[in-house]
C-alpha positions in Angstrom: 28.1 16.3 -0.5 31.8 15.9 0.5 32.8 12.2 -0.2 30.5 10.9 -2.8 29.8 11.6 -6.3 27.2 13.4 -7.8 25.8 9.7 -8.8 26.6 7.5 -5.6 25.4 10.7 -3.8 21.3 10.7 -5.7 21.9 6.8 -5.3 22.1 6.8 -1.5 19.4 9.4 -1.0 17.1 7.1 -3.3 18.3 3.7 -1.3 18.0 5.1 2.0 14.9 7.7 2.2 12.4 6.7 5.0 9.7 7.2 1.8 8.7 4.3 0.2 9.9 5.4 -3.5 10.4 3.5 -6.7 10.7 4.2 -10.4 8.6 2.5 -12.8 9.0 2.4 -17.0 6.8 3.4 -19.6 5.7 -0.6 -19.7 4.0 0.1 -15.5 6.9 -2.1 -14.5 9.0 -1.9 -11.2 12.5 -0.8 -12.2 13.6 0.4 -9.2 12.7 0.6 -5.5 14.2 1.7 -2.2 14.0 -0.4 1.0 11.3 1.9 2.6 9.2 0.8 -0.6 10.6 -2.9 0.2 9.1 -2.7 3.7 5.9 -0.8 2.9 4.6 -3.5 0.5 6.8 -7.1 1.9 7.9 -7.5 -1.4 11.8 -8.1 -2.4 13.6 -5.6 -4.9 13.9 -8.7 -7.2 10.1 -9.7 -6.7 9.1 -6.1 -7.3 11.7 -6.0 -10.8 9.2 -8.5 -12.0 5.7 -7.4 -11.2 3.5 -4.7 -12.8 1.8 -1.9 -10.8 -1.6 -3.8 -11.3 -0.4 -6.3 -9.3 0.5 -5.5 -6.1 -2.2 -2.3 -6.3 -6.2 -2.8 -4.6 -8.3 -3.6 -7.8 -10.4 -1.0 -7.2 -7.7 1.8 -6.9 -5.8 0.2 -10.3 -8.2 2.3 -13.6 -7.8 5.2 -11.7 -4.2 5.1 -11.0 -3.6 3.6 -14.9 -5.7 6.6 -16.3 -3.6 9.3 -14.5 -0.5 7.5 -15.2 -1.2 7.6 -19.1 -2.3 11.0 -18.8 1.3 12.0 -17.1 2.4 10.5 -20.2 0.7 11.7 -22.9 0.3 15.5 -21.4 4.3 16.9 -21.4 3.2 20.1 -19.5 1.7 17.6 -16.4 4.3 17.5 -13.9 2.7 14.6 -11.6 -0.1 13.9 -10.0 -1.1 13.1 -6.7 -3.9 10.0 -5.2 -5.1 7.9 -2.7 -4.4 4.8 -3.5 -4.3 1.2 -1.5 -1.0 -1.1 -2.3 -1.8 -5.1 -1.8 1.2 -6.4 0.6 2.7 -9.9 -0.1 1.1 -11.5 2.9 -2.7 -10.1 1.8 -2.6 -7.1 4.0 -4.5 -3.4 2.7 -1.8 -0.7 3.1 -3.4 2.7 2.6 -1.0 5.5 0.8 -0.8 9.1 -0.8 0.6 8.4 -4.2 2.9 11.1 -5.4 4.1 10.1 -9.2 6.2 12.7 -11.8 7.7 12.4 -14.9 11.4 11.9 -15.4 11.6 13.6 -19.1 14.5 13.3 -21.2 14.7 16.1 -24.0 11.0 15.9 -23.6 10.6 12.4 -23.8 9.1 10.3 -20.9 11.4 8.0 -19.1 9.9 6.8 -16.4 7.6 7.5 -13.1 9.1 8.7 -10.1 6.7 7.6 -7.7 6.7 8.3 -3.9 3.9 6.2 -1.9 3.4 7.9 2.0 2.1 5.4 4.3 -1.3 6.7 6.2 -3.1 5.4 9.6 -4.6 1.8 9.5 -7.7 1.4 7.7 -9.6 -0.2 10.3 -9.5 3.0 12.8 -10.0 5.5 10.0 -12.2 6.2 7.3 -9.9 7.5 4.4 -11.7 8.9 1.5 -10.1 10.6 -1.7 -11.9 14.4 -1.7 -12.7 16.0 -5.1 -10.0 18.1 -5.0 -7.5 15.8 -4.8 -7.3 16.0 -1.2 -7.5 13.3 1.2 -10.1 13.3 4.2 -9.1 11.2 7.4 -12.0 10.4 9.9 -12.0 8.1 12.9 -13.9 5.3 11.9 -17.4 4.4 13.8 -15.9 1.3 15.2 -13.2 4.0 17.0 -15.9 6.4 18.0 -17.5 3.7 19.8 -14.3 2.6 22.0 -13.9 6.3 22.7 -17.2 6.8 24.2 -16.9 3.4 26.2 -13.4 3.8 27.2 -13.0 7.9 26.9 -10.3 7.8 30.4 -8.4 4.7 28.9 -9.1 6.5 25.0 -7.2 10.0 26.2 -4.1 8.4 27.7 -3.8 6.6 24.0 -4.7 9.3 22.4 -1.9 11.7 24.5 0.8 9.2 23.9 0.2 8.6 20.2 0.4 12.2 19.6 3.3 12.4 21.4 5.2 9.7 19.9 3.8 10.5 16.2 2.6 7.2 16.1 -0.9 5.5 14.9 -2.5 3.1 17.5 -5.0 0.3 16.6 -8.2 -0.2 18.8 -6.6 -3.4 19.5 -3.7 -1.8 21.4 -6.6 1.0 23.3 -8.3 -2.3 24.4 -5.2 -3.9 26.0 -4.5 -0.7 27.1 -7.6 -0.1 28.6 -7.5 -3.2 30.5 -4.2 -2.6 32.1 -5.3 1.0 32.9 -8.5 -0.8 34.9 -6.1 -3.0 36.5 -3.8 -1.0 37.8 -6.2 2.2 38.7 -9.4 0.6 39.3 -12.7 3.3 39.5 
């Protein structure tokens, strides 16, 4: 790119990608991270430098995520791997992601994880569910399904302008919006 060097160039696609993205060493610490990381998980880059993965990942989510990590490591052919995975947020919060994690290999020696977390839909509308295959499956939760089938006129609008925006919507917001639709456009 015109302007920047080879290095500041990789450094300001890194710093300013809208993917939460951070490298981590051999030892599972944060070495790295971009602001979209920052964000995703309400930690500081200087918080993040000294935590390991563990501790900011859902205990449940942590052997598996260790396991493939090692297995990155110890098989040279393995490019990365891909999982769902849920990331613990500074203030308590659940935040649901596909983990993307390669190798950065120097003459065939690890150096570190590249890892690339992609945020998905709140937990509390959707049931998210890792599929054998690697896949991830997305369903509306039952708690959803029911507010559709009360509320289907008020649950279409919602549904229209999320899809339109790109956006998720909680049932929270399709309740207030509900309201205001009966309000304003009563039966």
């Amino acid at each position: 790119m015109e302007g920047y060097s080879d290095s500041s160039y990789e450094d300001l696609l890194f710093t300013k990608a809208p993917v939460a993205m951070a490298y981590v060493g051999r030892n599972c610490k944060f070495t790295h991270v971009n602001e979209a990381f920052c964000e995703l998980v309400g930690y500081s880059q200087y918080e993040l430098a000294t935590r390991h993965f563990a501790q900011i990942t859902h205990p449940d989510d942590v052997e598996m995520d260790r396991t493939e990590a090692e297995r990155l490591v110890s098989d040279s052919e393995r490019q990365g791997y891909q999982m769902l995975k849920r990331y613990i947020t500074k203030d308590g919060r659940t935040v649901w992601c596909r983990l993307c994690v390669a190798a950065l290999r120097k003459d065939g020696a690890f150096v570190h994880y590249i890892v690339h977390a992609l945020d998905l839909p709140p937990a509390a509308n959707y049931k998210i569910e890792q599929t054998p295959t690697g896949g991830i499956s997305v369903r509306p939760s039952p708690r959803w399904l029911d507010l559709v089938r009360d509320n289907p006129r008020e649950s279409v609008f919602v549904f229209v302008l999320a899809v339109t925006l790109g956006k998720t919507v909680d049932v929270t917001v399709i309740q207030q919006i509900g309201e205001l639709i009966k309000h304003l456009f009563p039966k």
